[in-house]
C-alpha positions in Angstrom: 0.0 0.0 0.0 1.1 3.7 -0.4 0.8 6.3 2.3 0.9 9.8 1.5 3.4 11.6 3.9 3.5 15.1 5.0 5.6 16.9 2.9 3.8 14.9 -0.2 5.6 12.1 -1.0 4.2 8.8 -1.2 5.4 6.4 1.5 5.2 2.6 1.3 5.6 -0.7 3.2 8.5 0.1 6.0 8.3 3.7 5.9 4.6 3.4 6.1 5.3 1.5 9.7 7.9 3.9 10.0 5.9 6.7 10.2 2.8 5.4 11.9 5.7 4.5 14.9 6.5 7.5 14.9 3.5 8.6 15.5 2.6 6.4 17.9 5.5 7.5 19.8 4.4 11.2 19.7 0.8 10.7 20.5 2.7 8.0 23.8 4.7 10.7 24.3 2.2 13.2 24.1 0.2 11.1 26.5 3.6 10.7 29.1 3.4 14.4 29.2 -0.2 14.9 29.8 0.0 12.6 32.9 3.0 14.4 34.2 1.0 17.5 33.8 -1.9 16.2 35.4 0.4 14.5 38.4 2.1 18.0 38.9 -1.2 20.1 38.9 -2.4 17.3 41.6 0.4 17.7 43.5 0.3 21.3 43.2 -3.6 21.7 44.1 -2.1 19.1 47.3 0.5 21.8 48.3 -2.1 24.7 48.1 -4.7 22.9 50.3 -2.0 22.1 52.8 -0.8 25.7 52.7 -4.7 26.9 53.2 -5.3 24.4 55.7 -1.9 26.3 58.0 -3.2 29.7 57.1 -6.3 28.7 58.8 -4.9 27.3 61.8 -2.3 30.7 62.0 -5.1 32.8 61.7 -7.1 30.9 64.6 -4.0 31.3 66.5 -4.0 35.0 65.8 -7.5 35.7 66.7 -7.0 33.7 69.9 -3.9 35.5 70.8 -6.1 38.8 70.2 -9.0 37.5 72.5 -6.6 36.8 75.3 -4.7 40.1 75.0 -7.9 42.1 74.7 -9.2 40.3 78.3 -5.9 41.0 79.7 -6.5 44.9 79.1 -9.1 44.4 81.2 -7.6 42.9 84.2 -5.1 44.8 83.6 -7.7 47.6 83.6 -9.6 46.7 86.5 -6.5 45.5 88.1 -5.1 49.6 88.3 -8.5 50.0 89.6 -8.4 47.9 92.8 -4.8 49.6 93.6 -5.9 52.6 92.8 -8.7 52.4 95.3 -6.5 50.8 97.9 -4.1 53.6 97.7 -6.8 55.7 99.1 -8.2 53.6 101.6 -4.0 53.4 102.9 -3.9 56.9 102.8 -7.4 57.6 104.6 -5.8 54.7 107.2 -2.7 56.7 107.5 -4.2 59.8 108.2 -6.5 58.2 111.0 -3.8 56.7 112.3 -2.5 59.7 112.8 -5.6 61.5 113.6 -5.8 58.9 117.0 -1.8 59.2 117.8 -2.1 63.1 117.9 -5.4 62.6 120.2 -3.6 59.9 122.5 -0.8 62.3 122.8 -3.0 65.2 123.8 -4.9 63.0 126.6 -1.2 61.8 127.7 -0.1 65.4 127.6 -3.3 66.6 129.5 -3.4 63.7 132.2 0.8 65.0 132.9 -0.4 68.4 132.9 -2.8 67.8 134.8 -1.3 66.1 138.0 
C-alpha cells in the first residue's frame, strides 16, 4: 500500500510502519506528558490545600492571641483599679492613724499636765 506523507511524497511498506511509529510514539509521548501534567497540577492543588489548611490554623492562632490580650487589658484595667482604690483607703488609714496618735498624745499630755 502507499501512504501519503506530510511533505507529499508517497510512503510505502517500512516507511509506512515507520511513520505510523513515529506517531505512535508522539501521541505516547504526548500522552507521558499529559500525565506528568496532570500528576504535577495534583500535587500542586495538594501543596495549596495544605498551605490553606496552616493559614487557617495561623489565623485561629492569631485571633485567639487577640482574644486573650484584649481580656488582659481588662484585668489589667480593672487591676489599676483595685490599687488605685486601695491607695486611698492606705492613705485615709494613715491619716487616722495619725488623727488617733495626735489625740492619745494630747490626753497623755493633758493627764501629765494635769497632775
Amino acid at each position: 500500500r502507499m501512504v501519503a506523507t506530510e511533505t507529499g511524497k508517497v510512503a510505502m511498506g517500512s516507511e509506512r510502519d515507520a511513520l505510523l511509529g513515529k506517531a505512535e510514539r508522539g501521541q505516547g509521548s504526548l500522552s507521558e506528558r499529559l500525565k506528568q501534567a496532570h500528576a504535577i497540577v495534583a500535587d500542586t492543588e495538594d501543596m495549596g490545600m495544605g498551605i490553606m489548611d496552616s493559614l487557617r490554623a495561623q489565623r485561629a492562632v492569631l485571633e485567639n492571641s487577640q482574644n486573650s490580650l484584649e481580656q488582659a487589658d481588662v484585668d489589667m484595667a480593672q487591676g489599676k483599679r483595685l490599687l488605685q482604690s486601695m491607695a486611698r483607703r492606705a492613705s485615709a488609714n494613715k491619716n487616722i492613724a495619725a488623727g488617733i496618735l495626735l489625740v492619745g498624745l494630747v490626753l497623755i499630755a493633758w493627764l501629765i499636765m494635769g497632775q
